[in-house]
C-alpha positions in Angstrom: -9.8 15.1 22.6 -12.9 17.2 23.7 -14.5 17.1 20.2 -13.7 13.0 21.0 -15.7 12.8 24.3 -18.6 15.1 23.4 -19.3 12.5 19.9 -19.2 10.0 22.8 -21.3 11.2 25.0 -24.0 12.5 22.7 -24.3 9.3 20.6 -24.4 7.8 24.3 -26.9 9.4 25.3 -29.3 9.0 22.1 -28.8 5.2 22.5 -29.6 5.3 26.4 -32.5 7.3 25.5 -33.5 5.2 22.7 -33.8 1.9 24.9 -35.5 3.7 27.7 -38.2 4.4 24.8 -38.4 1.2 23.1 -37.6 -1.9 25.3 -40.3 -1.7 28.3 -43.7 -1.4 26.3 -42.1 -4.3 24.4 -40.7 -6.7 26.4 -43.8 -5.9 28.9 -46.0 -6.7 25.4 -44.3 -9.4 24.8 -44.6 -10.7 28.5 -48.4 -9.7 28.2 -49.1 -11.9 25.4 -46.8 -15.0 26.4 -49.1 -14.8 29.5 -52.2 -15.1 27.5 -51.6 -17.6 24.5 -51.2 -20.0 27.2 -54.4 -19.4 28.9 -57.7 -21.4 27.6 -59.7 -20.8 24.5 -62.7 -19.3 26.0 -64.5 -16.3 24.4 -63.0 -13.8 27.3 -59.9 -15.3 26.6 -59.5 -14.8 23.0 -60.2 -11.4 23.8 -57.4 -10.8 25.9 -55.1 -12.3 23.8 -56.2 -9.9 21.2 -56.0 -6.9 23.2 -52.6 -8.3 24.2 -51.4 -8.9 20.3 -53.2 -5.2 19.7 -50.9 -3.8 22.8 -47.6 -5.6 21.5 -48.5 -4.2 17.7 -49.1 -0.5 19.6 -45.4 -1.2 21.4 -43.7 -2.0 18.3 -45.4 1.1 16.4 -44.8 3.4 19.5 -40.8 1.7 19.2 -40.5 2.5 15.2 -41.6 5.8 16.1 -39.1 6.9 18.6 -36.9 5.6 16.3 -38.2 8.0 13.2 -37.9 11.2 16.3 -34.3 10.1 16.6 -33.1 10.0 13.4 -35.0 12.9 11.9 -33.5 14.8 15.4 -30.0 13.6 14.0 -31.2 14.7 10.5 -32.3 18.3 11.7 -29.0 18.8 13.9 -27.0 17.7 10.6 -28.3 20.0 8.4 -28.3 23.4 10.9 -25.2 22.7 12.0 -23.0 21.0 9.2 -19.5 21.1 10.4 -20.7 19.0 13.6 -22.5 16.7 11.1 -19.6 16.4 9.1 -17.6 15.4 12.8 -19.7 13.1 13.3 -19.4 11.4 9.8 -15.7 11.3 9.9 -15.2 10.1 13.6 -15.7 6.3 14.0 -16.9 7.1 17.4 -20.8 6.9 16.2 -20.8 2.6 17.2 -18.4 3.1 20.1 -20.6 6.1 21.2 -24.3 4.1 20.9 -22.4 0.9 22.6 -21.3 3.0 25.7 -25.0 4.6 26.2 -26.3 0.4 25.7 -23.6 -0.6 28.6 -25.1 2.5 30.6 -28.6 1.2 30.1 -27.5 -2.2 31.0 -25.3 -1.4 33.9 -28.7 0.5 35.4 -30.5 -2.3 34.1 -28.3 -4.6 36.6 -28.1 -2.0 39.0 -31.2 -2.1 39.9 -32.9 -4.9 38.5 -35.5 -3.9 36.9 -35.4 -2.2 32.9 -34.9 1.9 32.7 -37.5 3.3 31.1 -39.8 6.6 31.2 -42.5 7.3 32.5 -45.8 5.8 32.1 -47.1 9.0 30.3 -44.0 8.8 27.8 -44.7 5.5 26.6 -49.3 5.7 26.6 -48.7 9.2 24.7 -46.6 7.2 21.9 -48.9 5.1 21.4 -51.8 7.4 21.8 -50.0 9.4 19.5 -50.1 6.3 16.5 -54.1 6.1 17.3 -54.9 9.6 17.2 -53.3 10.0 13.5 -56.1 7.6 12.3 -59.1 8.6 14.9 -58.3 11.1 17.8 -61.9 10.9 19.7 -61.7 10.5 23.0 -63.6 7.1 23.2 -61.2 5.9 21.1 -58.2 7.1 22.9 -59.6 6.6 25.9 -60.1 2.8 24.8 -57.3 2.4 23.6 -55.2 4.0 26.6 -56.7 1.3 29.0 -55.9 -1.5 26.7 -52.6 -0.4 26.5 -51.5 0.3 29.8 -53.4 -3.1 31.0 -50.9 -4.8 28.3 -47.8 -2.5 28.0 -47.4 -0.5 30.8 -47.8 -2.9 33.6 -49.2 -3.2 36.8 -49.5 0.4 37.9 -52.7 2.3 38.5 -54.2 2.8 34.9 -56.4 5.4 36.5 -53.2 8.0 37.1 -52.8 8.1 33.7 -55.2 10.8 32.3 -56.5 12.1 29.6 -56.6 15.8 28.4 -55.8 18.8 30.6 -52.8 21.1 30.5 -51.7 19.4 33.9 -49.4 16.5 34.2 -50.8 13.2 35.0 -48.8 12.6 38.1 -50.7 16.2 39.5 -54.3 15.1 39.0 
């Protein structure tokens, strides 16, 4: 029974923290660019839309990788610790598990009416993170924070969000 509750609860808890990840850069993306294709067809305006289709494109890379942490965490755990591996594999409490950590989410969700997420540095260092594997200058990174967090973030002060330093953003 306690072997029962604890494959529940950590396959809960890897699909709450998988949605928190991956749904508010995206649906904010998405929400981003609906906003803009309506718009007019001025030069300005193309631009935005592109910064918004870049921002969405960042989302969904930032979403596939949280997705590679997760199961390459659930890789890792299965091979230094087998037997719990092997638990895992023969319960049929992996779906059940990932279902209650969704109805979690969406009970917050509901709750309190707005999406669960983390923080604004989680989701700008994901994507930062995708950039900086092809070109980690700080213009770049820089750039590309600002057009990120004025797509996929939302409407919170871009300027909070900092780069380098060994201090948190919040603390600057």
């Amino acid at each position: 029974m306690l072997r029962e509750i604890f494959i529940l609860l950590s396959c809960g808890s890897v699909g709450y923290a998988w949605l928190c990840a991956v749904t508010s850069p995206v649906v904010r993306a998405i929400g981003s660019l609906a906003s803009r294709v309506s718009g007019s067809t001025r030069d300005e305006a193309s631009r935005d839309r592109l910064g918004a289709w870049l921002a969405l494109a960042l989302a969904v890379g930032a979403a596939l990788l949280w997705t590679a942490i997760i199961a390459a965490a659930i890789l890792l755990f299965m091979m230094l610790v087998p037997r719990a591996g092997l638990a895992l594999l023969s319960s049929q409490l992996f779906w059940p598990g990932i279902g209650a950590g969704a109805a979690v989410w969406l009970g917050q969700f509901a709750a309190r009416i707005r999406v669960p997420r983390f923080s604004d540095n989680v989701e700008a260092a994901a994507a930062l993170a995708i950039v900086a594997l092809v070109d980690d200058s700080p213009e770049t990174l820089t750039r590309v924070h600002h057009l990120y967090a004025s797509h996929a973030i939302g409407p919170r002060d871009p300027a909070r969000l900092r780069l380098g330093g060994s201090r948190p953003a919040a603390a600057a």
